[in-house]
C-alpha positions in Angstrom: 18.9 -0.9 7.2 20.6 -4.0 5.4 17.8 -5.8 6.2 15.2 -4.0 5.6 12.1 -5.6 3.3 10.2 -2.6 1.1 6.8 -3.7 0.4 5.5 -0.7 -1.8 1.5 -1.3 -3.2 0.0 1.0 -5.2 -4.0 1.2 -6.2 -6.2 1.9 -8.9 -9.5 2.5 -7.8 -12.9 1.8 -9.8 -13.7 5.6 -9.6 -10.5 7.6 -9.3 -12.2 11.0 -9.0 -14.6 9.8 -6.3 -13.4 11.5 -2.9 -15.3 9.0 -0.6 -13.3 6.3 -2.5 -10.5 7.8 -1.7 -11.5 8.5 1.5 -12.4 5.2 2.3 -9.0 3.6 1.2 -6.9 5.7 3.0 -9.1 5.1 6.0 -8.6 1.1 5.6 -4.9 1.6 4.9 -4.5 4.0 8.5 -6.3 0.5 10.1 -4.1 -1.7 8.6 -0.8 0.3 9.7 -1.7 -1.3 13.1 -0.3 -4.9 12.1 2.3 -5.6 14.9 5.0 -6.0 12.3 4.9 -2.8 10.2 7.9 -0.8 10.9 7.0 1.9 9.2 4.3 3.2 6.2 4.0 6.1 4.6 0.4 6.7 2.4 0.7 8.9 -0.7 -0.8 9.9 -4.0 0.9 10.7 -7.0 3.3 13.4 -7.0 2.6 16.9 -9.3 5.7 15.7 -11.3 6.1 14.9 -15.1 9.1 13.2 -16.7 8.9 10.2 -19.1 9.5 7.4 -16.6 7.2 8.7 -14.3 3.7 6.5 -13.9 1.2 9.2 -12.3 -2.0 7.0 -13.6 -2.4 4.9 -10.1 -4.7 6.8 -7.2 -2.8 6.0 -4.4 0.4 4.1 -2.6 1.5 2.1 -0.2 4.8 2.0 1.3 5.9 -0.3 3.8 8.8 -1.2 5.9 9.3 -4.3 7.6 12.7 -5.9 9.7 12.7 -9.3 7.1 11.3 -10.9 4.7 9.5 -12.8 7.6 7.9 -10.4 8.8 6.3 -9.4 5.6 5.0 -13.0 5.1 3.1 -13.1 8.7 1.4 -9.9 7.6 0.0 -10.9 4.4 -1.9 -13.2 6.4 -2.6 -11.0 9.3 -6.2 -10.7 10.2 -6.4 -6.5 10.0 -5.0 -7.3 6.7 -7.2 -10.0 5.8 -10.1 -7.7 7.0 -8.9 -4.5 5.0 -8.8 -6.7 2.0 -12.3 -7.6 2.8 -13.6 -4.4 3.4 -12.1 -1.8 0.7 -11.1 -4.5 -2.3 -14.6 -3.1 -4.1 -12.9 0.0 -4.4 -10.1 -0.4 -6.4 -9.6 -2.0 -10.3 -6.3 -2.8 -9.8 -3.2 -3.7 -7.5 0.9 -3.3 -8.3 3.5 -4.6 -6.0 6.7 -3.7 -5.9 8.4 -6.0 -3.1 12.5 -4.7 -3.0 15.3 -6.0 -0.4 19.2 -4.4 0.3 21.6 -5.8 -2.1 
């Protein structure tokens, strides 16, 4: 895994108690696991955990896996990524990133 590029995304969404938002996202995220260059994703929402340096205030993550850095930079511009952006960016306030590769 020396490699590997970890693209990890994590969402706010407008109305964070609203189960159809929810819903929705995770729906758009399952689409957008189809881009040819994902190696692997996992979707998640905050853990039941509580420690200082813990951030549980975000609705749900993103976690991706790609081979390079390449890789990650053809789906950015991806149309099924494009699209989800179209289609589910109403739901959500704000966006973190947290891009990582091996040292």
């Amino acid at each position: 895994m020396q490699n590997v590029f970890v693209h990890h995304v994590f969402f706010w969404l407008k109305e964070p108690a609203n189960e159809l938002s929810q819903q929705q996202l995770v729906e758009g995220l399952r689409k957008l696991s189809a881009v040819a260059t994902i190696q692997s994703f996992h979707i998640g929402k905050p853990a039941a955990t509580n420690r200082n340096v813990i951030d549980t205030t975000y609705s749900i993550s993103w976690l991706l896996t790609f081979n390079t850095a390449a890789d990650q930079d053809s789906y950015q511009v991806d149309p099924i990524h494009l699209n989800f952006v179209k289609e589910c960016a109403h739901l959500w306030d704000k966006v973190l990133v947290y891009d990582t590769v091996a040292l």
